[in-house]
C-alpha positions in Angstrom: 46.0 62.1 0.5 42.9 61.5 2.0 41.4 64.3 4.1 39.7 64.2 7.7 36.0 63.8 6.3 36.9 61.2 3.7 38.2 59.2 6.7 35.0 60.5 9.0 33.0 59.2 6.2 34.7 56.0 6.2 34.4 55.0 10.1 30.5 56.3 9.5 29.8 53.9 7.3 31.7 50.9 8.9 29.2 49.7 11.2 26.8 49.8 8.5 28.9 47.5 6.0 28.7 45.1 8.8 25.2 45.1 9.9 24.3 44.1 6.4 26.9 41.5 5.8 26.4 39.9 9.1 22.0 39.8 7.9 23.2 38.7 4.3 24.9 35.9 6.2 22.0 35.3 8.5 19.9 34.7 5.3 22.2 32.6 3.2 22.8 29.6 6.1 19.9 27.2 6.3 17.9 26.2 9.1 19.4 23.0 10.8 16.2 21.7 12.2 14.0 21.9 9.5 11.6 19.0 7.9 14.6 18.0 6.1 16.6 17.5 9.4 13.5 15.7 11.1 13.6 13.1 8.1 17.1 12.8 7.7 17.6 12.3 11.5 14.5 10.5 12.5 14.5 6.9 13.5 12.3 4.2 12.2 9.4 5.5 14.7 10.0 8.6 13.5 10.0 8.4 10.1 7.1 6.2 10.3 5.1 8.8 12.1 5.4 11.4 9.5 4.7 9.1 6.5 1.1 8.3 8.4 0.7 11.7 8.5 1.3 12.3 4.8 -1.3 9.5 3.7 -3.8 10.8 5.9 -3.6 14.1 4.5 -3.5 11.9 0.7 -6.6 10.4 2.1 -8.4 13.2 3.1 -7.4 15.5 0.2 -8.5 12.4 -2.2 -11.9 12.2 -0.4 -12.4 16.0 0.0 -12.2 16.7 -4.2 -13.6 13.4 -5.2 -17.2 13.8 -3.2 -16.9 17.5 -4.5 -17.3 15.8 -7.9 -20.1 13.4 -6.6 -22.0 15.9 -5.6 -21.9 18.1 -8.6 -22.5 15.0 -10.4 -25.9 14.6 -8.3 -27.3 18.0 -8.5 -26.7 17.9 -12.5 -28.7 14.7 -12.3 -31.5 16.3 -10.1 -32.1 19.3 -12.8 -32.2 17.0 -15.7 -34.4 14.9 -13.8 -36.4 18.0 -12.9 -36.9 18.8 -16.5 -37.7 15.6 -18.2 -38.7 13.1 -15.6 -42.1 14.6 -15.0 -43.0 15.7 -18.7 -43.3 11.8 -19.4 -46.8 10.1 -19.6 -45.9 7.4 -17.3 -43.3 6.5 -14.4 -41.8 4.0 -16.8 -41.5 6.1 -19.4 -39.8 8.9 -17.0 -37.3 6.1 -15.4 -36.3 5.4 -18.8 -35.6 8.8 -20.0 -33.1 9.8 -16.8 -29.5 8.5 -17.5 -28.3 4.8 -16.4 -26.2 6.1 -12.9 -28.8 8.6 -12.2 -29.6 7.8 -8.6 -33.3 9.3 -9.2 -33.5 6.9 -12.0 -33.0 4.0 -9.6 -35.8 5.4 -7.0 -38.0 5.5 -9.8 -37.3 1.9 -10.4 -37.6 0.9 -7.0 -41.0 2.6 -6.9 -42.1 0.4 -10.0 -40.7 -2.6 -8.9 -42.3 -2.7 -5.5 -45.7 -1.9 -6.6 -45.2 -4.4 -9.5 -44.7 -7.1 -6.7 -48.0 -6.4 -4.7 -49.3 -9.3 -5.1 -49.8 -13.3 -3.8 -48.3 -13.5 0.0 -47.7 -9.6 -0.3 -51.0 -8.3 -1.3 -51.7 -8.8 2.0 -49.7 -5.9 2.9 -51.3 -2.4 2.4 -50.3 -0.9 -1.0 -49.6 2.4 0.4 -47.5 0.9 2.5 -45.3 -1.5 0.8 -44.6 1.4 -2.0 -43.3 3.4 1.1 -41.1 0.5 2.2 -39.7 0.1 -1.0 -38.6 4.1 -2.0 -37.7 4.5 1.6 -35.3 1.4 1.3 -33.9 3.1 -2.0 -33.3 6.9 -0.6 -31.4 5.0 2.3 -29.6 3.2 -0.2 -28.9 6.6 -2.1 -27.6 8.2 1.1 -25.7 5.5 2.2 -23.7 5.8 -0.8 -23.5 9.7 -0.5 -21.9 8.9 2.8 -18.8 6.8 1.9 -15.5 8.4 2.3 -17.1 10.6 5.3 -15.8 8.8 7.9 -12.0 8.8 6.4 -12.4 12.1 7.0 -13.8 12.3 11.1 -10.8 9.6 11.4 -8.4 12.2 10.0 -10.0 14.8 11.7 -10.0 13.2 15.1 -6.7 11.2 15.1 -4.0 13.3 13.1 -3.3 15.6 15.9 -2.7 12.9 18.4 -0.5 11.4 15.8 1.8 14.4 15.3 1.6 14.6 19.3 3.2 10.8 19.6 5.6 12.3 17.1 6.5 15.2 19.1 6.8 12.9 22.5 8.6 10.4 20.6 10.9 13.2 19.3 11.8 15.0 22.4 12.4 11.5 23.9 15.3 11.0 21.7 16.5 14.6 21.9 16.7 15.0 25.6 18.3 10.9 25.6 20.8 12.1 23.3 21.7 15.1 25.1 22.3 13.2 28.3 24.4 10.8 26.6 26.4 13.3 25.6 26.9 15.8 28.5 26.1 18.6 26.9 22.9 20.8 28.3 23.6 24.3 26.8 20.4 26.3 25.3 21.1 25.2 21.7 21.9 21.6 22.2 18.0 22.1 23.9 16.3 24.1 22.2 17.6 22.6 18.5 16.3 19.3 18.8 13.3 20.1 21.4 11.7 22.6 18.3 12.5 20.2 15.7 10.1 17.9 17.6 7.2 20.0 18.0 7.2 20.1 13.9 5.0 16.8 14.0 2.5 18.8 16.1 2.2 21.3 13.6 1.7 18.6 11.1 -0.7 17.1 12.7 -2.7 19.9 13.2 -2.2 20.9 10.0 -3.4 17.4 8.0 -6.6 17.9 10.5 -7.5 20.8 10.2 -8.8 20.5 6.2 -10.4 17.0 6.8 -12.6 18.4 9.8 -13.6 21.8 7.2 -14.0 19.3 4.8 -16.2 16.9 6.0 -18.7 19.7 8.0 -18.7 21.2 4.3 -19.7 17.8 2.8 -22.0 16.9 5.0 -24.1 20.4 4.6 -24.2 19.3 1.2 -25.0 16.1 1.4 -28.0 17.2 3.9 -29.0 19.7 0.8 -28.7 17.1 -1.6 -30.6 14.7 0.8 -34.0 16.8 0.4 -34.3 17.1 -3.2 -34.0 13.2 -3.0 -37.1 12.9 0.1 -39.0 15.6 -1.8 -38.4 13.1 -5.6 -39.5 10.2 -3.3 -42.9 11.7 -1.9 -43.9 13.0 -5.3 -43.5 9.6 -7.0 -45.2 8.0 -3.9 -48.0 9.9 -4.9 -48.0 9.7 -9.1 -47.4 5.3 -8.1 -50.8 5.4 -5.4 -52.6 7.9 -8.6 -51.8 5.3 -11.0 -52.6 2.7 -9.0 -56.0 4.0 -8.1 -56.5 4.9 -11.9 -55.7 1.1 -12.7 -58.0 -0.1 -10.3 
């Protein structure tokens, strides 16, 4: 038979039993308004919305790893230069020891090709002068293309939260529409739908926040890069004007 405590025991532990079936059950049943529930209850607009965000964050992720690789590309290409360029006995011999997509090869070139064309109509131009022109056209050239992709990221970082915004509006458009329609204004026909909506906020925020870390990153970099490139360009201003004199 079972005694007074067995049963005292038994009405202890009771309430407990419950509390952790009702949290086991809390766990197990899925959250209605979800990503899942935006997509599979989203209309054309909708759906739309949050496939624009998805490329954008494509776009800027693409961007982000591929100019990483630029870069590193450019500063291996700016200590082989370092070590090789300026051990040659001449600018063309230098320009023709540096690899073929080395952009320091190609100011090099530049610098040979314009003060190879100082002559006829263009002798009249100073000779210290047109050299400039012509490695100043090729490190703009160099940093234009260091630039590309940049501005994918300022349009990601500028427009993706306005973009999850429209999807939030748009969202709690059809929520609180639908809601009317049907007559029902009790807290969870509300809040359900009205926080599903705001997920395209946090999306939106959340594809624009890397792209605007991203791009300041790349741009620092670029502006690092950028220097090694002016101080490459002065130096072979001055070995082209030496030879030149020494020609002369």
């Amino acid at each position: 038979m079972p005694t007074y405590a067995n049963a005292r025991n038994a009405l202890a532990t009771t309430p407990l039993m419950l509390m952790h079936a009702t949290c086991s059950a809390d766990t197990v049943t899925d959250n209605p308004y979800g990503i899942a529930a935006v997509w599979a209850q989203g209309d054309a607009v909708a759906k739309g919305t949050l496939l624009i965000l998805i490329l954008m964050s494509m776009a800027s992720w693409y961007v982000i790893f591929t100019k990483l690789i630029a870069q590193h590309r450019m500063m291996r290409f700016e200590r082989s230069t370092q070590t090789t360029f300026w051990k040659a006995e001449s600018v063309r011999q230098g320009a023709d020891g540096l690899a073929g997509g080395n952009p320091f090869r190609f100011l090099a070139e530049k610098g040979l090709e314009g003060a190879g064309k100082h002559e006829g109509l263009l002798g009249a131009v100073d000779f210290n002068t047109w050299v400039t022109m012509s490695i100043q056209r090729a490190m703009a050239n160099v940093q234009s293309r260091m630039q590309d992709g940049l501005a994918v990221l300022a349009t990601v970082g500028s427009t993706a939260p306005f973009v999850g915004l429209f999807g939030t509006v748009w969202g709690i458009y059809h929520a609180l529409v639908n809601i009317g329609m049907s007559g029902q204004a009790s807290i969870e026909k509300v809040a359900g739908p009205v926080g599903e909506s705001l997920i395209m906020t946090a999306i939106g925020l959340a594809v624009a926040v890397p792209a605007v870390l991203g791009y300041n990153w790349l741009v620092r970099r670029n502006k690092t890069i950028m220097e090694t490139v002016q101080s490459f360009g002065s130096d072979l201003h001055a070995v082209l004007l030496g030879s030149a004199k020494s020609n002369g």
